[in-house]
C-alpha positions in Angstrom: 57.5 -74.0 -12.2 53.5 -72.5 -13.0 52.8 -69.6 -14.0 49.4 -68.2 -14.6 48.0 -71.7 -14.4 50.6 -73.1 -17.1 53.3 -75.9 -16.1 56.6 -74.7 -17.5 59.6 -76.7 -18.5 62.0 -77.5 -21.0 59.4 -79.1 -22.7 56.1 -76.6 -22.9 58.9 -73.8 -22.8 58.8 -73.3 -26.9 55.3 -73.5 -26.8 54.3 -71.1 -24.9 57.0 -68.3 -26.4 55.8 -69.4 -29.4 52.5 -68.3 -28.4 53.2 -65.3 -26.5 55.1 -64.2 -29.4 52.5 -64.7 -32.3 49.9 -63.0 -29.1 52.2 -59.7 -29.7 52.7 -59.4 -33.3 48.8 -59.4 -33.4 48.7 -56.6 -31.6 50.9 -55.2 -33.6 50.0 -56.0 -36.8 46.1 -55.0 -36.4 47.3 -51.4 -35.6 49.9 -51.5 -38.1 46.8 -52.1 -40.5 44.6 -49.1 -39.6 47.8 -46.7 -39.5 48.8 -47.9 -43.2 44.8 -47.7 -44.2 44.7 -44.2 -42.6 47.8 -43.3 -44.5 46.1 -44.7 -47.7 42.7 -42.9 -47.4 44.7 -39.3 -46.3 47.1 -39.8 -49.2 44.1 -40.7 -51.6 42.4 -37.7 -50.6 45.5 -35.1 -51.2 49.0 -36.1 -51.8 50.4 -35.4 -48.3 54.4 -35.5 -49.0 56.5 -32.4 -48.5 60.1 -32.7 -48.2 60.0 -32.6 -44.6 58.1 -35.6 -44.4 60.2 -38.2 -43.3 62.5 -35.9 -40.5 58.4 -35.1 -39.4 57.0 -38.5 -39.2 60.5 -39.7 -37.3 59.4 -37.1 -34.3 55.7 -38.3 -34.1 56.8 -41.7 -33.4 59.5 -40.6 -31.1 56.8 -38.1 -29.5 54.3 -41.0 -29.6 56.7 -43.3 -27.8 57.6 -40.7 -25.2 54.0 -39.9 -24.2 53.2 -43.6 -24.1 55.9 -44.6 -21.9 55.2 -41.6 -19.6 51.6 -42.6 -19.5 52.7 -45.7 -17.9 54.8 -44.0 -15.7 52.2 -41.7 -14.3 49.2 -44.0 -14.2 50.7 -47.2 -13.2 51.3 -48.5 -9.4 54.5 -47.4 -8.0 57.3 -50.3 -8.8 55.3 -51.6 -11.4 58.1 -50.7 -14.5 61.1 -52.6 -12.4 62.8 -55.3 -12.5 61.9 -56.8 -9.0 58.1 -57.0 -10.5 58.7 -59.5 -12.5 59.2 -62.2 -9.7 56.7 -60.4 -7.7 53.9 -63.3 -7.7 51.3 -60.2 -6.2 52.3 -57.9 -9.7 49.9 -56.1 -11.9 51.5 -58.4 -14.4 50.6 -61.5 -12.3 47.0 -61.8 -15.0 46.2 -63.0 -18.3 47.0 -61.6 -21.7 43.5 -61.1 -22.3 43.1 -58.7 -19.1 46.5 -57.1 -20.2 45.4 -56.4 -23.5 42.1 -55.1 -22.7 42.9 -53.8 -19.3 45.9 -52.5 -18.5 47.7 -51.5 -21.7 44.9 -50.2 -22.8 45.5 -46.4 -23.1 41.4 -45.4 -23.3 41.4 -46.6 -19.7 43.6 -43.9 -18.4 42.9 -40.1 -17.9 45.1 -38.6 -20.2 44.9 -34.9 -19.3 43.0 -34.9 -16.2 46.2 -35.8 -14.0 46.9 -34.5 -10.4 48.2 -30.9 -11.4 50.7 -30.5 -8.8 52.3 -33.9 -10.2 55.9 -32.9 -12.1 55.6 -35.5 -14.2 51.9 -34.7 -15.2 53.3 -31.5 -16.6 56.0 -32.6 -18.2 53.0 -35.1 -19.9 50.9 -32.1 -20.8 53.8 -29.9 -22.0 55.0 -32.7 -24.5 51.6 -33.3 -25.7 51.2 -29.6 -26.4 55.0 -29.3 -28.0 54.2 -33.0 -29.9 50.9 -31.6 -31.7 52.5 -28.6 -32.3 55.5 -30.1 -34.3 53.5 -32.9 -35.9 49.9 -30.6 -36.8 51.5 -26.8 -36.9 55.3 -27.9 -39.0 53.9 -28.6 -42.1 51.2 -26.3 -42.1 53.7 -23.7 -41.8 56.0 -24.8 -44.5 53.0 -25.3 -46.8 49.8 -23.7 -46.2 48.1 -25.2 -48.9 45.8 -28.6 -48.0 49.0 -30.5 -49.0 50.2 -28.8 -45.4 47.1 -29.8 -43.7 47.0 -33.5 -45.5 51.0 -34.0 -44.2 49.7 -32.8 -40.5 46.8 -34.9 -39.8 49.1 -38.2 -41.2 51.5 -36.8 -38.7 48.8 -36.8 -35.8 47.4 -40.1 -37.0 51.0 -41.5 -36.6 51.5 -39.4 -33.4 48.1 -41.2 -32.0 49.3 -45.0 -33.1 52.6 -44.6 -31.6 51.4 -43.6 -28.2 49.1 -46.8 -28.6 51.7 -49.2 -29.7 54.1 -48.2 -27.5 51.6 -48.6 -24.4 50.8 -51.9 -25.1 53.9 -53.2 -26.4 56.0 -51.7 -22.8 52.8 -53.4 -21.1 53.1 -56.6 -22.9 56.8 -57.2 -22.9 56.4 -56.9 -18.9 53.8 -59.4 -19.6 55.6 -61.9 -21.2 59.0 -61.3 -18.7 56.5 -62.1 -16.1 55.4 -64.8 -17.8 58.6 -66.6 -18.4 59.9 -65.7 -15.3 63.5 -67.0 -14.3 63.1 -68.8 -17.6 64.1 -65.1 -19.1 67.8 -65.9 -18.2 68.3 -69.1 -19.9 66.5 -67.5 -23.1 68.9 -64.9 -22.8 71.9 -66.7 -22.3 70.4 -68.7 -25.7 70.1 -65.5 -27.6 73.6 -64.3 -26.6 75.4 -67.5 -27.8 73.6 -67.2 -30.9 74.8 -63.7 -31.7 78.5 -64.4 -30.7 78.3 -67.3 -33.3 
């Protein structure tokens, strides 16, 4: 069986999961880096930590992760989150990781706010944007209108940013790599589930 130009079998089967996993923890990691060096620099500037903090940073990945999964929803080709894409040879994920990356799960590349207004689930994108920077910026100024406040709202945001980010590329990659493998996915999952009954 080929897929994107690669022969797959038993044999090149490792290799290329290998690959495609060490691909995505990359572009996870470099993220990872800038969030914790964000962090950092806020922190070094004013101690941001309330006792709120970690009940508030929960909800701005959990907002994040909403907004970038809707995103997709919205901005994607119709059919392009199921199942029956993944054996479609004519799918969006039918491409390489390097027009993936850049491309497609790239969030930058997709109009955000300026999304047919008639569209439910464009409203139900703005509204959660609104309620999501209200939660993560407004909570903690609230509880503590000192810059302590402010320092524990713009972490929040920055976190609130990343996770829309990560979870855009890692929904988009993960499609990626499904496509990739192909039928292959079973037998790797019929591996994984004999290993966890073990």
């Amino acid at each position: 069986m080929s897929t994107f130009g690669y022969k797959l079998s038993l044999e090149t089967l490792p290799d290329l999961i290998f690959f495609s996993a060490l691909k995505t923890l990359l572009v996870v990691l470099i993220p990872l880096s800038l969030l914790a060096l964000a962090c950092r620099l806020i922190g070094a500037i004013q101690n941001p930590r309330l006792s709120i903090t970690p009940a508030i940073e929960t909800a701005s990945l959990l907002f994040g992760t909403l907004i970038g999964a809707l995103l997709l929803h919205i901005h994607l080709p119709p059919g392009s989150l199921s199942v029956t894409s993944l054996f479609n040879p004519n799918s969006i994920w039918n491409i390489s990781f390097e027009r993936v990356l850049f491309d497609i799960s790239n969030p930058l590349n997709y109009p955000i706010l300026s999304t047919v207004s008639s569209d439910s689930d464009s409203y139900i994108l703005k509204y959660l944007i609104l309620v999501a920077g209200l939660v993560s910026l407004g909570t903690p100024i609230v509880i503590n209108r000192g810059l302590r406040g402010i320092a524990n709202g713009t972490r929040n945001v920055v976190i609130l940013i990343w996770s829309v980010y990560v979870s855009f590329c890692l929904i988009c990659i993960l499609f990626w790599i499904f496509t990739f493998l192909n039928f292959w996915i079973f037998l790797i999952a019929l591996i994984i589930i004999q290993i966890l009954r073990r």
